[in-house]
PAFI-328587 format. One record per residue (C-alpha): z, y, x. Coordinates in steps of 0.25 Angstrom, whole numbers, padded with zeros to 4 digits, always signed. Layout:
! PAFI-328587
ZYX;...
//
This chain:
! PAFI-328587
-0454-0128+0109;-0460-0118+0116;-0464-0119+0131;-0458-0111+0141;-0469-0102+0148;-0461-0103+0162;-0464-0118+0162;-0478-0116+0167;-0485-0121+0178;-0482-0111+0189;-0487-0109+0203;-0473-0115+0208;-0478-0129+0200;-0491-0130+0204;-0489-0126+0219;-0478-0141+0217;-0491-0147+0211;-0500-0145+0221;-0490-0149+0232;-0487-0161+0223;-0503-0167+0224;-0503-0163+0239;-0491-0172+0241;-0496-0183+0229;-0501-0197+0233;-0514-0193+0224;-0518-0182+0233;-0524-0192+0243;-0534-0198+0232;-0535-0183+0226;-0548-0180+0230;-0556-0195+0226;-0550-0193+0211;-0558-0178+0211;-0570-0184+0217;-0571-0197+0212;-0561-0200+0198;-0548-0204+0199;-0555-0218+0191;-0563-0221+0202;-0552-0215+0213;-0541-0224+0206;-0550-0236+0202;-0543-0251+0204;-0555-0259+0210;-0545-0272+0209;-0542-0268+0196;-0556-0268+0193;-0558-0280+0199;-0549-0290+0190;-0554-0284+0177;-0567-0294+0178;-0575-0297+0166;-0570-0314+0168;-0560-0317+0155;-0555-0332+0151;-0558-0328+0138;-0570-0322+0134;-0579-0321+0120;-0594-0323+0125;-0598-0306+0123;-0609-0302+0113;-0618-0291+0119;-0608-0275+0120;-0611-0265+0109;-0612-0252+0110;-0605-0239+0102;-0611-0230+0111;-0606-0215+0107;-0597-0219+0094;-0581-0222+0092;-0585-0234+0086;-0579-0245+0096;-0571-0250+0084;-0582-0255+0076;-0590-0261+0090;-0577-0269+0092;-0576-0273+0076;-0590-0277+0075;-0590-0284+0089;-0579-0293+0083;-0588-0297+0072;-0600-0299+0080;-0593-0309+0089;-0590-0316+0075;-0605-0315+0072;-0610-0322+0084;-0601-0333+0084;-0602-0337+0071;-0617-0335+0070;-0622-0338+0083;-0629-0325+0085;-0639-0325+0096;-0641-0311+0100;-0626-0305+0108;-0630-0290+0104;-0629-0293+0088;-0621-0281+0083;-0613-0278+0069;-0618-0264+0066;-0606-0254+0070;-0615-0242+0064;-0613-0249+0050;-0599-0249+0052;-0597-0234+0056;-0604-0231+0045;-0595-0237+0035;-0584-0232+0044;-0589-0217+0044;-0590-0216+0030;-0575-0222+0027;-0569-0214+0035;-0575-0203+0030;-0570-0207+0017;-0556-0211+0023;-0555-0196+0029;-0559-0189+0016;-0549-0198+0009;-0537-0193+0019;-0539-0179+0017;-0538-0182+0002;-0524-0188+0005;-0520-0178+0015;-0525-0166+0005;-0513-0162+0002;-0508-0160+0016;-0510-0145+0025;-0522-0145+0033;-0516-0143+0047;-0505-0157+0044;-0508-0166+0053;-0513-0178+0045;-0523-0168+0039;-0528-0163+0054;-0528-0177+0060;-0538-0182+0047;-0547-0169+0051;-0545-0171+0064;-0552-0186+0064;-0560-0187+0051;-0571-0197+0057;-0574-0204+0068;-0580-0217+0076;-0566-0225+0078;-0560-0236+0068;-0549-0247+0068;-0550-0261+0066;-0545-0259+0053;-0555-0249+0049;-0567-0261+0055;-0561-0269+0046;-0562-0259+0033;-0576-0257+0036;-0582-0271+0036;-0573-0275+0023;-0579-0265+0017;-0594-0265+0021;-0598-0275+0032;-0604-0277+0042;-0618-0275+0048;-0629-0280+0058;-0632-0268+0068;-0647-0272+0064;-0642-0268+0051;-0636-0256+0053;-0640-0251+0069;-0633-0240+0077;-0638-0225+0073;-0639-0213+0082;-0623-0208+0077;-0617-0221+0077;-0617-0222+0091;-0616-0207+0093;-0607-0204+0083;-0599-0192+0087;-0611-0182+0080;-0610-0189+0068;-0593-0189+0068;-0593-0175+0070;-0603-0172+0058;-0596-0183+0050;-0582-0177+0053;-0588-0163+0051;-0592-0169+0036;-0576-0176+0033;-0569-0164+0037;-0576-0154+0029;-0575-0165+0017;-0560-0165+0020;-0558-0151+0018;-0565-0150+0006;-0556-0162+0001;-0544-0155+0005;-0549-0141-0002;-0553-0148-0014;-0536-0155-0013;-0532-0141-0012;-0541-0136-0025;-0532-0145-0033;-0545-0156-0035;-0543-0168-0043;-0541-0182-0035;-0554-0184-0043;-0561-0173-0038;-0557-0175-0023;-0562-0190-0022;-0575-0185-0028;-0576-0176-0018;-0574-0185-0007;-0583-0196-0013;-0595-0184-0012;-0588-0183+0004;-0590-0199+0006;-0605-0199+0002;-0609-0186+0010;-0603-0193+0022;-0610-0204+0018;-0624-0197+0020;-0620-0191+0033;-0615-0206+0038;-0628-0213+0032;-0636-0201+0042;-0629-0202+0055;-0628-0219+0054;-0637-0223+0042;-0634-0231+0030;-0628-0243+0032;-0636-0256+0026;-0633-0263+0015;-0640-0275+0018;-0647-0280+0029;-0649-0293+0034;-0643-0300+0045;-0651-0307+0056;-0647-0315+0069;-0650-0326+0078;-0642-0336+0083;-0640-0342+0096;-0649-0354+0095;-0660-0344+0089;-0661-0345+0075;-0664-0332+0067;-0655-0329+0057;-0655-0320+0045;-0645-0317+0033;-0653-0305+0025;-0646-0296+0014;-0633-0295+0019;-0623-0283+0016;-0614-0278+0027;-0600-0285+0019;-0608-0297+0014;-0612-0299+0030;-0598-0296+0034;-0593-0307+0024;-0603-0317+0027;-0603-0319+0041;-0588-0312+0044;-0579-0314+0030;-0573-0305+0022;-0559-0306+0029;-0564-0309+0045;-0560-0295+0049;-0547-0295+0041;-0541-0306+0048;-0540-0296+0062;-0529-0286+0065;-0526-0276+0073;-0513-0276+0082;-0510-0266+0092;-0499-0263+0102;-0495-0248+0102;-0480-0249+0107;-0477-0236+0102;-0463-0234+0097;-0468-0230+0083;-0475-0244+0082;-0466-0253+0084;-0473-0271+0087;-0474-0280+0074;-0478-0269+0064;-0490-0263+0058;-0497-0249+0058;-0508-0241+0054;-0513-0227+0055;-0512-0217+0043;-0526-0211+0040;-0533-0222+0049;-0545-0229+0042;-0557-0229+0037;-0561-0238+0025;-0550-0233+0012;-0544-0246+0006;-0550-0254+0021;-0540-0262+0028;-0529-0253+0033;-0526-0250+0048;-0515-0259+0053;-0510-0263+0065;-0500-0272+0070;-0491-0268+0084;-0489-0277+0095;-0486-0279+0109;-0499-0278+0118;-0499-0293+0121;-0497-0298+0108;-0512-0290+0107;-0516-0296+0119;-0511-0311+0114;-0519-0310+0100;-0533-0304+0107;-0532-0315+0117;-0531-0325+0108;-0541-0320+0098;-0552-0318+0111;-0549-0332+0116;-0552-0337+0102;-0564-0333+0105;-0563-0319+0095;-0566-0304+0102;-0553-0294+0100;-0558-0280+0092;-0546-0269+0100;-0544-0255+0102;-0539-0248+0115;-0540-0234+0123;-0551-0240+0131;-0552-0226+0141;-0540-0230+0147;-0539-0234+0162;-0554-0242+0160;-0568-0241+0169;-0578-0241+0159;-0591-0245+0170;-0583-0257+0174;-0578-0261+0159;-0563-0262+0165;-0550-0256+0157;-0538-0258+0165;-0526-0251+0169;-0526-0255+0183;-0540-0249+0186;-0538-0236+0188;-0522-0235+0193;-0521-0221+0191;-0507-0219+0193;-0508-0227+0208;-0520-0217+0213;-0514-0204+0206;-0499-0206+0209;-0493-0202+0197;-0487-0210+0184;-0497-0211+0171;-0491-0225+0167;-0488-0225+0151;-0486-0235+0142;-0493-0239+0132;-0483-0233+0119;-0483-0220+0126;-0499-0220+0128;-0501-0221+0113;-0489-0212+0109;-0493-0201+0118;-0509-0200+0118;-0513-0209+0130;-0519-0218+0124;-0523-0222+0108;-0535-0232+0103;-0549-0228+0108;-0558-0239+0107;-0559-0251+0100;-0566-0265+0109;-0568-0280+0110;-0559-0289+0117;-0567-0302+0120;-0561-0308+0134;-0546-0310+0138;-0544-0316+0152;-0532-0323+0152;-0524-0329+0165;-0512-0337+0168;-0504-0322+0169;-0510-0320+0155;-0522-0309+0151;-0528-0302+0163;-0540-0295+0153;-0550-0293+0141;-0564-0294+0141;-0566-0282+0133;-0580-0278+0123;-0583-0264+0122;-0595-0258+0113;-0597-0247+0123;-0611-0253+0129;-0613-0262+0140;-0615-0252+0150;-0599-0249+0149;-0591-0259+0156;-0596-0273+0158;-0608-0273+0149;-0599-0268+0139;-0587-0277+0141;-0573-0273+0148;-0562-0279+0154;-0548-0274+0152;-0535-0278+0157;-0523-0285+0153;-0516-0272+0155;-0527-0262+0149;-0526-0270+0136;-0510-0268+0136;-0511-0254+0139;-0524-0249+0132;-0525-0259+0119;-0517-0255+0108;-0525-0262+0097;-0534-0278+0096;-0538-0283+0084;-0536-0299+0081;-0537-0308+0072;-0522-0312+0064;-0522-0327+0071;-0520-0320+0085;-0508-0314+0078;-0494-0320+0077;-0488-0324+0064;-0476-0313+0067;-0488-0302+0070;-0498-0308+0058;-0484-0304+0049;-0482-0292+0056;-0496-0287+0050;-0492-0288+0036;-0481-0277+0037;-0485-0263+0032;-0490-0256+0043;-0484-0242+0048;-0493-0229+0048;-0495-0222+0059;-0499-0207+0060;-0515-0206+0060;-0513-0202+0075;-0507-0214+0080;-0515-0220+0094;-0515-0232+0087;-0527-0226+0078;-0535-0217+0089;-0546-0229+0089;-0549-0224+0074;-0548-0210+0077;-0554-0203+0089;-0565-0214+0092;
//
């Protein structure tokens, strides 16, 4: 369909515009969106007012974290989850003790590289300019994960102290060291695909990117150091006795103080009411991932209060909730408030925005863009009124680090919480054994993993 050049915007049209905004309720308030925003023009002071930091449910909060200039708000919220465990169990004095994300992103870094290298290989055969091949190009590395992916890494190599591994310059300032790093995949993607098209042997080709695998290593090992292979594990606990358990490897750690299996027993469930995803099945996202042979991406669809049922339950339990959102939405960053009522846009401007969530997802409104910690519900006699949420973003963002979101934000703006199978239903817990449904590698769903 080719547009019809006589369909322009002509002088008749905008001479209707302009006599529209003269006559528009907006016009009165105008001059206060130019000069001062419409957020603060439009701002909700009651709104604001009934988000307060006071929950009936409420995990005692160790000391915020900090991810600073990095997509790695996935593996803050993972290891937040695992720290609680730490305290409680061990009776850790200090509140700022911290499982090193830097060790993590590491390990991460290098399998996705691997994990891009190896879908160029299966995609060899396809033309350069095909979708699947652009999209690969397009996104060969960055910061973002899923729950899954977390889950992958530390079956397979552990978990660390920070002491053990401590932050370097790049993995808080991370998007240098992307760029070099993607810089690097791409140009071993095209000589991968050259070498397919010169007819090279399977042999040959894995060889190849073996030699890939190891030169990124190098790089990696420069921008975040070489992650230990033991260290020793030192803490005191609350009644002031030192402890240390000296020689430990990052799995042996990980399997000592969690168990082998104390991640596996959390899924992820979602609610994306999309027509394509229909409630009560299973999906994942082709060409999402990062550990080859880790535990797959898989998600399982439900309505938005069957999430809210099974994280309330699992906070109340006295256990934090690991979830993902698109936290730029509708949310007032100084005051650590997201909520839909805060800013009535639609009310101050005069014109309709309202759409619902399906649609949002469907048409680019809104996808996955950060990963947090829910660890309050407030609960009233009318049901839940908010969340007591843990960001990693410092705690000069929001309350000292902590947010509080609406009932309604969370129906709107959470599409994904992580919890532990108990919370589920014996009807959802079967559900999660079918075969998921693979979704195209640009499906919202997976943004969390791809953009961050």
């Amino acid at each position: 369909m080719s547009m019809n050049h006589a369909n322009g915007i002509t002088e008749e049209l905008t001479a209707r515009a302009a006599k529209a905004f003269e006559d528009a309720p907006a016009h009165i308030l105008a001059d206060s969106i130019a000069k001062n925003g419409i957020d603060n023009t439009a701002y909700h002071r009651e709104a604001a007012v009934r988000m307060n930091h006071l929950f009936s449910h409420e995990i005692d909060p160790m000391v915020i974290t900090n991810q600073q200039k990095s997509g790695r708000c996935w593996l803050f919220a993972g290891t937040n989850v695992l720290r609680y465990h730490l305290r409680d169990t061990l009776h850790i004095k200090n509140a700022d003790f911290e499982l090193s994300q830097s060790y993590l992103m590491f390990w991460d870094k290098l399998e996705k590289g691997n994990y891009f290298l190896e879908s160029v290989l299966d995609t060899a055969s396809e033309p350069k300019d095909s979708r699947i091949v652009m999209w690969l190009f397009q996104n060969p590395l960055n910061d973002g994960g899923q729950w899954d992916m977390l889950v992958s890494l530390i079956d397979k190599y552990g978990v660390a102290p920070k002491l053990a591994m401590p932050e370097s310059f790049h993995s808080g300032n991370s998007a240098k060291m992307n760029a070099v790093l993607s810089r690097k995949l791409r140009r071993g993607g095209i000589e991968l695909r050259t070498l397919y098209a010169q007819g090279k042997s399977p042999e040959a080709l894995l060889t190849r990117k073996e030699e890939l695998v190891t030169e990124f290593y190098v790089l990696l090992c420069c921008f975040l150091g070489e992650p230990p292979k033991t260290f020793d594990f030192v803490w005191r606990d609350k009644s002031g006795a030192f402890h240390r358990d000296a020689g430990q490897t990052p799995l042996g750690f990980y399997h000592k103080y969690f168990g082998k299996d104390f991640l596996n027993r959390y899924v992820s469930i979602i609610n994306a009411p999309t027509a394509e995803k229909p409630y009560e099945h299973t999906y994942t996202v082709k060409y999402l991932g990062n550990v080859i042979g880790g535990r797959p991406i898989k998600y399982l669809n439900l309505p938005s209060e069957d999430l809210e049922r099974a994280a309330s339950g699992q906070i109340r339990a006295g256990k934090p909730v690991w979830f993902g959102s698109d936290v730029g939405k509708v949310s007032d960053r100084e005051a650590g408030i997201l909520d839909t009522a805060l800013y009535p846009y639609e009310n101050v401007l005069h014109t309709a925005l309202s759409m619902d969530k399906g649609d949002m997802l469907d048409y680019g409104e809104s996808c996955l863009t950060h990963a947090m910690m829910l660890l309050g519900v407030d609960v009233t006699d009318k049901g839940i009124a908010k969340w007591k949420v843990e960001n990693s973003w410092g705690k000069d963002v929001g309350q000292k680090g902590f947010f509080v979101m609406s009932a309604d934000w969370f129906n709107n703006y959470v599409c994904q919480v992580v919890v532990d199978k108990v919370y589920l239903t014996d009807v959802q817990q079967k559900a999660l054994e079918q075969p998921p449904i693979a979704l195209e590698p640009w499906d919202p769903i997976g943004a969390l993993a791809q953009f961050n």
